[in-house]
Rosetta silent file (secondary structure, phi, psi, omega in degrees, C-alpha in Angstrom):
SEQUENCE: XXXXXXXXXXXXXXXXXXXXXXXXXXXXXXXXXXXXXXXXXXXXXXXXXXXXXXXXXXXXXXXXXXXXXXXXXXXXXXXXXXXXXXXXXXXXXXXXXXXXXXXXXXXXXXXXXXXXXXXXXXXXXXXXXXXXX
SCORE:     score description
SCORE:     0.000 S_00000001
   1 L     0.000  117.330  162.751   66.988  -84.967  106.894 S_00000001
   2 L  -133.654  137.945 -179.163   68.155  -87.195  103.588 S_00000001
   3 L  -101.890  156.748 -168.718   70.925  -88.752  103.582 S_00000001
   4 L  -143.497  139.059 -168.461   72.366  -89.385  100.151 S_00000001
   5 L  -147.430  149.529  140.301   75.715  -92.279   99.960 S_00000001
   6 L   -34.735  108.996 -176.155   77.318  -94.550   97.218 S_00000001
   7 L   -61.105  -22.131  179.333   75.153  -97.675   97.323 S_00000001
   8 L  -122.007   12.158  144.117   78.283  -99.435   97.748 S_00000001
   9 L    79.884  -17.460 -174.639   79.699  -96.762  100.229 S_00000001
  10 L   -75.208  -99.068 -165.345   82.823  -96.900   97.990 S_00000001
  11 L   -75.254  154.030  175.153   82.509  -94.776   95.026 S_00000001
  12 L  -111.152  134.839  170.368   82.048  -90.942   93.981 S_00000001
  13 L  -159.359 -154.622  173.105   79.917  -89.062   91.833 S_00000001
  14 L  -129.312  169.597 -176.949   77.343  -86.317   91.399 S_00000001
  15 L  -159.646 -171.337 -166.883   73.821  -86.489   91.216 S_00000001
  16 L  -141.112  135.323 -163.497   70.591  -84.308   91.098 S_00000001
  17 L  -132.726  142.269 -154.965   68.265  -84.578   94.112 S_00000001
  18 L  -128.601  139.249 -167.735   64.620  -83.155   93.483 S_00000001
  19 L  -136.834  129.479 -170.872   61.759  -82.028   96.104 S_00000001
  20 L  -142.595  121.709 -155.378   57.933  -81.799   94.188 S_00000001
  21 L  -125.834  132.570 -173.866   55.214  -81.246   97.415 S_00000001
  22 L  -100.399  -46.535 -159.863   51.527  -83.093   96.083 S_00000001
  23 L  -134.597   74.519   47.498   49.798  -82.540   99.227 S_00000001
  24 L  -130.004  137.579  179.057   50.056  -79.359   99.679 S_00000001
  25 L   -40.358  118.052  178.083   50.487  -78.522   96.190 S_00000001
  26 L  -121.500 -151.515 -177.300   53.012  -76.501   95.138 S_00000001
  27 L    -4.413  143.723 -172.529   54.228  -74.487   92.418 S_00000001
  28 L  -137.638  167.544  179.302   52.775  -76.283   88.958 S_00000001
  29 L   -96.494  -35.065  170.125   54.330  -76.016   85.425 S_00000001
  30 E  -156.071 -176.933  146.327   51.152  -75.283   83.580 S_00000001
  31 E   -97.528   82.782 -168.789   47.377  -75.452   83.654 S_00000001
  32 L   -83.588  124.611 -166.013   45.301  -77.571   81.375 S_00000001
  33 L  -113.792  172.604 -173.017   41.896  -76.546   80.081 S_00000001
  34 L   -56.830  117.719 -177.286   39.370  -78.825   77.777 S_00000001
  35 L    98.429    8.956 -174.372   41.269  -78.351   74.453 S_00000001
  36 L   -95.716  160.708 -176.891   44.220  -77.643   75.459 S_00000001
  37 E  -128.301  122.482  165.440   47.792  -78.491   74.298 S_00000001
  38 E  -113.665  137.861 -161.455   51.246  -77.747   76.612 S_00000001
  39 L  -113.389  134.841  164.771   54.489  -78.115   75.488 S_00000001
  40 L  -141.080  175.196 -167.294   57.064  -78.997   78.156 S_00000001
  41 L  -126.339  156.055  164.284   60.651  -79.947   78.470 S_00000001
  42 L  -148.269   84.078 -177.570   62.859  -82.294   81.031 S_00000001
  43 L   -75.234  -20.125  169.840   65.940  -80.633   80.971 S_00000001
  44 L  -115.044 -163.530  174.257   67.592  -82.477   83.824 S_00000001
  45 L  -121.806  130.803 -165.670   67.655  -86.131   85.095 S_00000001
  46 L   100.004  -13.493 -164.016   65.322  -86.300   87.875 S_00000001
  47 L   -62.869   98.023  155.399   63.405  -83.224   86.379 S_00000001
  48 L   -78.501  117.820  128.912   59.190  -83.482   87.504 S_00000001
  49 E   -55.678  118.175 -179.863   56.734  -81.508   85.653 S_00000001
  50 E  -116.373  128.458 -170.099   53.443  -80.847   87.663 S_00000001
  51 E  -129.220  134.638  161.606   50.433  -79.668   85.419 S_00000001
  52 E  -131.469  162.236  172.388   46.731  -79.410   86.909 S_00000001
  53 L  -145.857  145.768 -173.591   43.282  -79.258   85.390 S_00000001
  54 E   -86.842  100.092 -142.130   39.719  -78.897   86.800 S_00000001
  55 E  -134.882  171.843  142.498   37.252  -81.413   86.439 S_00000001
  56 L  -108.804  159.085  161.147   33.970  -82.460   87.638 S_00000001
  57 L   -24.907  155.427  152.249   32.465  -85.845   88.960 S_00000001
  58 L    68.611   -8.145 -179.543   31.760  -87.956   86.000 S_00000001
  59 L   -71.155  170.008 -153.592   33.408  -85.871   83.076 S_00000001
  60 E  -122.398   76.997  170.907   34.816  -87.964   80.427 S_00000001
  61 E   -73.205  166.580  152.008   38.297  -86.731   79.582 S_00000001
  62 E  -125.286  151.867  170.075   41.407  -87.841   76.981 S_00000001
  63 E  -134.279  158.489 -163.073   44.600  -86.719   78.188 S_00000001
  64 E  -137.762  131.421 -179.575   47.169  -87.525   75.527 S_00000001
  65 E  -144.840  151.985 -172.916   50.830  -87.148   75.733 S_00000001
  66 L  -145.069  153.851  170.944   53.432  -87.431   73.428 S_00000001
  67 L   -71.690  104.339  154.074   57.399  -87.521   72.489 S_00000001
  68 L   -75.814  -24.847 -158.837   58.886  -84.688   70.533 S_00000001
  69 E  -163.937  140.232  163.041   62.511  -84.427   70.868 S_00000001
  70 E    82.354 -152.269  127.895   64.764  -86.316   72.527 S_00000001
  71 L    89.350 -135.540 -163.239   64.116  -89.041   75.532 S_00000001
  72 L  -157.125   21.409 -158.097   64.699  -92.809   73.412 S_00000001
  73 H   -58.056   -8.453  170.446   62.128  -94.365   72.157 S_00000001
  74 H   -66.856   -6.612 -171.360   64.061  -96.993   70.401 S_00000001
  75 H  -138.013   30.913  159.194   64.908  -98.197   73.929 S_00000001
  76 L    65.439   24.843  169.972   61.670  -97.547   75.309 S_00000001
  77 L   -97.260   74.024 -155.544   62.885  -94.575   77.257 S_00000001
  78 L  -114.553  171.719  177.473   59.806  -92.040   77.181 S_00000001
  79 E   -94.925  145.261 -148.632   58.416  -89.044   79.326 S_00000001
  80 E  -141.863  113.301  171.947   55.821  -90.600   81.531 S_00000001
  81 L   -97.813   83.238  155.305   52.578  -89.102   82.904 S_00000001
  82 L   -49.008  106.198  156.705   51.026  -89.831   86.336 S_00000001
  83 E   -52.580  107.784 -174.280   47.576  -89.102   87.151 S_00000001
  84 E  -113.473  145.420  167.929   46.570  -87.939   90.841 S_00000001
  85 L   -89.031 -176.468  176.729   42.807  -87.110   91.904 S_00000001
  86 L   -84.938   -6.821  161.765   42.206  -84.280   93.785 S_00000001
  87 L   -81.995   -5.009  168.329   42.330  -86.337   97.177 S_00000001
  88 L    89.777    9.375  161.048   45.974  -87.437   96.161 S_00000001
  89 L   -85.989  134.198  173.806   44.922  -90.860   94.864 S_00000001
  90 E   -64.820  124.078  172.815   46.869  -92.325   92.120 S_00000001
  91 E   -90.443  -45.910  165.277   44.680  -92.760   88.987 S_00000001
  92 E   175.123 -159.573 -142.632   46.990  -94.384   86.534 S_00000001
  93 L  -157.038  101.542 -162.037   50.063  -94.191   84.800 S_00000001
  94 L  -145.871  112.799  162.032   51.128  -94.372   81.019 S_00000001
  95 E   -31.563  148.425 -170.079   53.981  -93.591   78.715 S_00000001
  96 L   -62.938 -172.697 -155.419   54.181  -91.253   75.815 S_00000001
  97 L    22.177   80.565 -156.232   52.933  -91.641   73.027 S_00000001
  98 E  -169.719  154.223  171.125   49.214  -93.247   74.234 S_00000001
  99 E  -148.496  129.397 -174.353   46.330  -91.580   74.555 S_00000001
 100 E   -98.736  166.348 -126.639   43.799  -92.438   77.860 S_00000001
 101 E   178.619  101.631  173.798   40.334  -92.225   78.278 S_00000001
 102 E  -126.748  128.414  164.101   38.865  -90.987   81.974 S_00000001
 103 E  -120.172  114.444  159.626   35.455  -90.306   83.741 S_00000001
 104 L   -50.761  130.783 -144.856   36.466  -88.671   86.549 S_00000001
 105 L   -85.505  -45.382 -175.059   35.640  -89.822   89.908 S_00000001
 106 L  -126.992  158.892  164.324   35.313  -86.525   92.080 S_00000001
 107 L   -59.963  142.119  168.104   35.449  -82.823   91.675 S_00000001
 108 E   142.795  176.761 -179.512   38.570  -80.607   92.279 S_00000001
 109 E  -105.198  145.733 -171.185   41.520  -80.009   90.440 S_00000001
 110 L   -92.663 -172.851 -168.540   43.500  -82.864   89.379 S_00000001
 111 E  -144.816  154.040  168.334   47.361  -83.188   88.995 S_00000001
 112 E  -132.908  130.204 -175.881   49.506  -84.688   86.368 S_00000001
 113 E  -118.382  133.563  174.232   53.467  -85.142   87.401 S_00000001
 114 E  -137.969  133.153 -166.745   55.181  -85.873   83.915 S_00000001
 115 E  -148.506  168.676  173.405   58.658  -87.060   84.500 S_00000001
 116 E   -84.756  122.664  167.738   61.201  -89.389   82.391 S_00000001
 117 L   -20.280  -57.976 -174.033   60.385  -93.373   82.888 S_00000001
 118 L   -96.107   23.699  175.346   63.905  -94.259   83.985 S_00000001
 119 L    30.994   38.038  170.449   63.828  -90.929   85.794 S_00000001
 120 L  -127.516  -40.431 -149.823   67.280  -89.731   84.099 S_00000001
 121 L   -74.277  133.827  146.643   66.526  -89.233   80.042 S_00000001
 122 L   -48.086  144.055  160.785   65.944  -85.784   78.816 S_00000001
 123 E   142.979  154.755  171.984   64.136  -84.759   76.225 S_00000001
 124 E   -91.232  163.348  178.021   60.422  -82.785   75.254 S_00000001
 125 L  -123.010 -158.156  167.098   56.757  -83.483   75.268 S_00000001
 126 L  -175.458  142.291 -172.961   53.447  -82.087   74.355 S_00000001
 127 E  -130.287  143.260  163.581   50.192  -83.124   76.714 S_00000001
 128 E  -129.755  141.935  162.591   46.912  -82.394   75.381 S_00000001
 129 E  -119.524  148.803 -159.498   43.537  -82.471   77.263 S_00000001
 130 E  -146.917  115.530 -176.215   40.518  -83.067   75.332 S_00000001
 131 E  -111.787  129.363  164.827   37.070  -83.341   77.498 S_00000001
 132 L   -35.228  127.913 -174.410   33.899  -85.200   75.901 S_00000001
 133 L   -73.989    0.000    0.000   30.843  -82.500   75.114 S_00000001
């Protein structure tokens, strides 16, 4: 059951209400391999992207993500990636345009949810993964 109200119980408006299941994973938006680049969109407010990739213990990843179109950056309003292990721990958490640096703690496939910071702005991306020989 969710209940969804006017914070001030008062007023009317519409809104966009979003369901993204981690554990047990469902549907994904793409699949990222060592070299790879995905282009995605956040066409609504509220809008999650889920992307996974396959790692072992100890590899040495970059995952890199960046703004193309849209979103704000003059007001700091970027597409935002979160990093999950394959046990569903949060790894970290970074804004576009950045590029991270990971050795991976366990095997399995990992998840990336890329969503807008203020979880309303629109707007495209590009994610790259780039794993260490």
């Amino acid at each position: 059951l969710i209940r969804v109200n006017a914070n001030n119980l008062f007023h009317t408006g519409s809104y966009n209400l979003g369901l993204e299941c981690r554990r047990p994973l469902g549907p994904v938006d793409g699949t990222l391999s060592c070299g790879s680049l995905l282009s995605g969109t956040i066409e609504a407010p509220g809008e999650v992207d889920l992307i996974t990739f396959s790692g072992q213990t100890g590899d040495v990843v970059d995952l890199t993500l960046v703004l193309t179109a849209g979103f704000d950056s003059f007001r700091s309003v970027l597409p935002r990636v979160t990093l999950f292990s394959p046990t569903g721990a949060q790894l970290d958490s970074f804004d576009a345009n950045v590029q991270k640096t990971y050795t991976l703690p366990e095997s399995g496939t990992y998840l990336i949810r890329v969503n807008a910071n203020n979880l309303v702005a629109t707007g495209s991306y590009n994610l790259r993964l780039q794993c260490s020989p």
